[in-house]
N, C-alpha and C positions, 0 to 999 in steps of 0.2 A: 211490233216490228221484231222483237226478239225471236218468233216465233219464225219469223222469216230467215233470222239469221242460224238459228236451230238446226231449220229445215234443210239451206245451204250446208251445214258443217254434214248433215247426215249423208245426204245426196251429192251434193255436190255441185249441184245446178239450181236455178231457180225455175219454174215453170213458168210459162209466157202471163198467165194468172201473176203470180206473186210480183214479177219483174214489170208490168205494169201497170199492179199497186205500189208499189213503193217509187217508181217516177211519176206517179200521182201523186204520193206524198212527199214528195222532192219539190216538182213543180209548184204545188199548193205553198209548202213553205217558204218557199222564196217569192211568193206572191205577196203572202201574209207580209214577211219582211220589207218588202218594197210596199205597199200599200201604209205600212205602218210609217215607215220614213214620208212618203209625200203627206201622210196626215198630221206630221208632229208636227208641233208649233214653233220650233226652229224656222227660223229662214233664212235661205242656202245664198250666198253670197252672188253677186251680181261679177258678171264678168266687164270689165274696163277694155275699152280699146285705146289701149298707148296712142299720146297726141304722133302724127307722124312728123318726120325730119320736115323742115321750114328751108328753102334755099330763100335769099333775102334778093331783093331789087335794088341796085343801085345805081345813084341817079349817076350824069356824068360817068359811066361807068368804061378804062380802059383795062380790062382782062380782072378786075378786082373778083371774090366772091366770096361772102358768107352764110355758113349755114347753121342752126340751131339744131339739136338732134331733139327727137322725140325723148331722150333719155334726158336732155338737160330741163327739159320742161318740165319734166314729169316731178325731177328732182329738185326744183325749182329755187334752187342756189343762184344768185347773182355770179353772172360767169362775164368775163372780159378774154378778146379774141382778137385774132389777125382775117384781117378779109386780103388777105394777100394777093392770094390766086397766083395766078402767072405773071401778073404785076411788075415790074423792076423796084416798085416799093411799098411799102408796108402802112395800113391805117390799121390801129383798133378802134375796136367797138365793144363799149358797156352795156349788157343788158341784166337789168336790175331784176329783184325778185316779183317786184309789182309785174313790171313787162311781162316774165314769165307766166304769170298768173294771168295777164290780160288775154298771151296766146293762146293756153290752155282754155279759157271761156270763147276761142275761135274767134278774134280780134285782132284786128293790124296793130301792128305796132311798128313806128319810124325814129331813129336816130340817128343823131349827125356821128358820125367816126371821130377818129383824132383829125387836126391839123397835121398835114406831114408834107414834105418839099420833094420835090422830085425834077430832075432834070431835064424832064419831057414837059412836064405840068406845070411847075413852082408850085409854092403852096398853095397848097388847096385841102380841102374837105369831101365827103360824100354823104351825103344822106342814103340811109338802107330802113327799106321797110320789108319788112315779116308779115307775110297773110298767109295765114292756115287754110287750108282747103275744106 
């Protein structure tokens, strides 16, 4: 190859000859290289499809709603929430680390909310279940 770069410095040009030997040896070496990587014995990491966001069902339900993000699954921290929604009142909901873990394996999961009172309703409760798709 030096030979070729020689000949450029003297000339000034490559000839259709030299300039499609040496992107034959360009091509080739980046063959070599990639033939080399799919034969090492490394193995290349598998890509993950993030669990996606879960809107939950709930039962008796007036304007309430909650959702689990694909991020809190993923992260799978015991998280506690308001399924508020448009609601004139407020329940939460615990969802533990197991739960998380049960969604993430694409598994329902149902929990009752808090007790909360409301003026429309008196106290009451709601059951909310999570199915991953």
């Amino acid at each position: 190859m030096s030979d070729h770069v020689d000949s450029f410095e003297k000339c000034g040009s490559l000839t259709r000859r030299e300039f499609t030997l040496d992107a034959a040896l360009a091509l080739l070496a980046g063959c070599v290289i990639t033939i080399s990587d799919a034969c090492s014995s490394a193995t290349s990491p598998t890509s993950v499809t993030p669990p996606a966001d879960i809107t939950g069902v709930i039962s008796a339900n007036h304007s309430h709603t909650g959702v689990i993000t694909g991020a809190q699954i993923t992260a799978g921290n015991a998280i506690t929430f308001s399924i508020q929604g448009t609601a004139v009142h407020s329940h939460t909901l615990s969802i533990t680390q197991a739960d998380l873990t049960t969604l993430k394996n694409r598994q329902s999961v149902a929990k009752d909310s808090s007790t909360d009172n409301s003026n429309t309703y008196g106290v009451h409760s709601h059951i909310v279940t999570f199915t991953p798709a």
